[in-house]
C-alpha positions as CSV (number, residue, x, y, z in Angstrom):
1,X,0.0,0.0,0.0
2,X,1.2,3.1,-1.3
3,X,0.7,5.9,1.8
4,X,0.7,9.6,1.3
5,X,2.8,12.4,3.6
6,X,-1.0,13.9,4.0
7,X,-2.2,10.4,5.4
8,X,-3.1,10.5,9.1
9,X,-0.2,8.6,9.4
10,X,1.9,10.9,7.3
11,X,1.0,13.9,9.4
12,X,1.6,12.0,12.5
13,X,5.4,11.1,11.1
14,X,6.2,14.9,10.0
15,X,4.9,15.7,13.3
16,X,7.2,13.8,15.5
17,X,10.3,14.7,12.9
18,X,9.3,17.7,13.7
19,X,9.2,17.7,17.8
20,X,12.7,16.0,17.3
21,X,12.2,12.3,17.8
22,X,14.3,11.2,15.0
23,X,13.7,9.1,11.6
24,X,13.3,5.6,13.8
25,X,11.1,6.4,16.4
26,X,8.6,8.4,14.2
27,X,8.8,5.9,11.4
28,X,7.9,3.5,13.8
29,X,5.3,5.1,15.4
30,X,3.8,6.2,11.9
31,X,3.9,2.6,11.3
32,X,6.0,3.0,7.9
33,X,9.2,2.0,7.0
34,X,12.0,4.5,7.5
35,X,12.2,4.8,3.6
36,X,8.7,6.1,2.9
37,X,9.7,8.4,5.7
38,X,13.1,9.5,4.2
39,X,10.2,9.9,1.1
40,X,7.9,12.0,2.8
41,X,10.9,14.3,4.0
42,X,11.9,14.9,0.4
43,X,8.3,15.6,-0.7
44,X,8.1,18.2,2.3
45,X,10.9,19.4,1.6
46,X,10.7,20.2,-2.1
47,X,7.5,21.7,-1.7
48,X,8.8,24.1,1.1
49,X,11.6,25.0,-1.2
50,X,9.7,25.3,-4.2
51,X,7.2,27.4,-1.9
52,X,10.1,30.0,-2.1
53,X,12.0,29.1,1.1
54,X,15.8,29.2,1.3
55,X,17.3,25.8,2.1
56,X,18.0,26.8,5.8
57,X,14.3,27.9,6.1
58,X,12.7,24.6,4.6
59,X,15.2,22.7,6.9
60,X,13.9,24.4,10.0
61,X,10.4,24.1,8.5
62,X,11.3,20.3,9.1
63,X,12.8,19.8,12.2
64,X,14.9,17.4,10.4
65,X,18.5,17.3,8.3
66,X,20.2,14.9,6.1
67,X,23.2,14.0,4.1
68,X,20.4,13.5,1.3
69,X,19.7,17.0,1.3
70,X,22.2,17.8,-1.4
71,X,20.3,15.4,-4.0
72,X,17.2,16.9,-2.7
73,X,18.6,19.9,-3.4
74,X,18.9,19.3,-6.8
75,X,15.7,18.4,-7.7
76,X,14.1,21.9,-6.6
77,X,14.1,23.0,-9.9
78,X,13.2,19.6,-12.1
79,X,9.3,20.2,-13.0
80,X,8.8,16.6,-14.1
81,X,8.0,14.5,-10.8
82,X,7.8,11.2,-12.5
83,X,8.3,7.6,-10.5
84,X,12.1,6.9,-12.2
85,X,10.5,3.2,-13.3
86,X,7.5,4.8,-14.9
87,X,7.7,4.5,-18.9
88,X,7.9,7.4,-21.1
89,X,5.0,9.8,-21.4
90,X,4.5,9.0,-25.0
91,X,4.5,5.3,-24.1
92,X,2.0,6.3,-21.2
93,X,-0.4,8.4,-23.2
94,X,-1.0,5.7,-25.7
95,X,-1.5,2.7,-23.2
96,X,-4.3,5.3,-21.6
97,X,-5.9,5.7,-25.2
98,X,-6.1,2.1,-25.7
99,X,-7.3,1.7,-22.1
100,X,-10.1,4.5,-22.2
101,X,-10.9,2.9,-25.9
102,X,-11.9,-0.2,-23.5
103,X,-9.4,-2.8,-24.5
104,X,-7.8,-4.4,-21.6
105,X,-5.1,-3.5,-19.3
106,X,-2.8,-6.0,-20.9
107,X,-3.5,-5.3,-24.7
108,X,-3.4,-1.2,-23.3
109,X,0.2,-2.5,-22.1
110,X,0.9,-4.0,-25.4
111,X,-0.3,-0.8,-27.7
């Protein structure tokens, strides 16, 4: 299951990175992995940053700092957002034609 930073469960992560209790404890007391947390932190983060705030600023904003900060970093200005395993947009597109056409999801996958 795929779980969003604006879950109940994200909110209650970012909110214990934020009092100071470290990746662990709130990833364990989110009930998530410490991955989806290191996630959620880089979704906060770029959205603080692309918000307008300085890297120190979006840093406080978190209560929370990382050695990953410097690839974060570098995605502040990308404007694409895509999954790195997703296919290509044209690829994409023409499965969702197919799809909405109502073939099915394998001959979608196939076109």
């Amino acid at each position: 299951m795929l779980h969003r930073s604006s879950s109940a469960a994200g909110v209650r992560f970012l909110a214990s990175i934020k009092e100071g209790r470290g990746l662990k404890p709130s990833a364990r007391g989110a009930g998530i992995g410490k991955e989806v947390g290191y996630r959620w932190l880089r979704e906060k983060y770029l959205d603080l940053r692309r918000g307008g705030k300085t890297p120190a600023e979006s840093t406080a904003a978190l209560g929370f700092t990382t050695s990953r900060l410097l690839a974060w970093e570098a995605d502040v200005d990308r404007t694409d957002d895509r999954h790195h395993l997703r296919v290509d947009v044209d690829e994409e597109a023409a499965f969702w034609v197919s799809f909405d056409a109502g073939q099915s999801a394998d001959r979608g996958a196939n076109a």
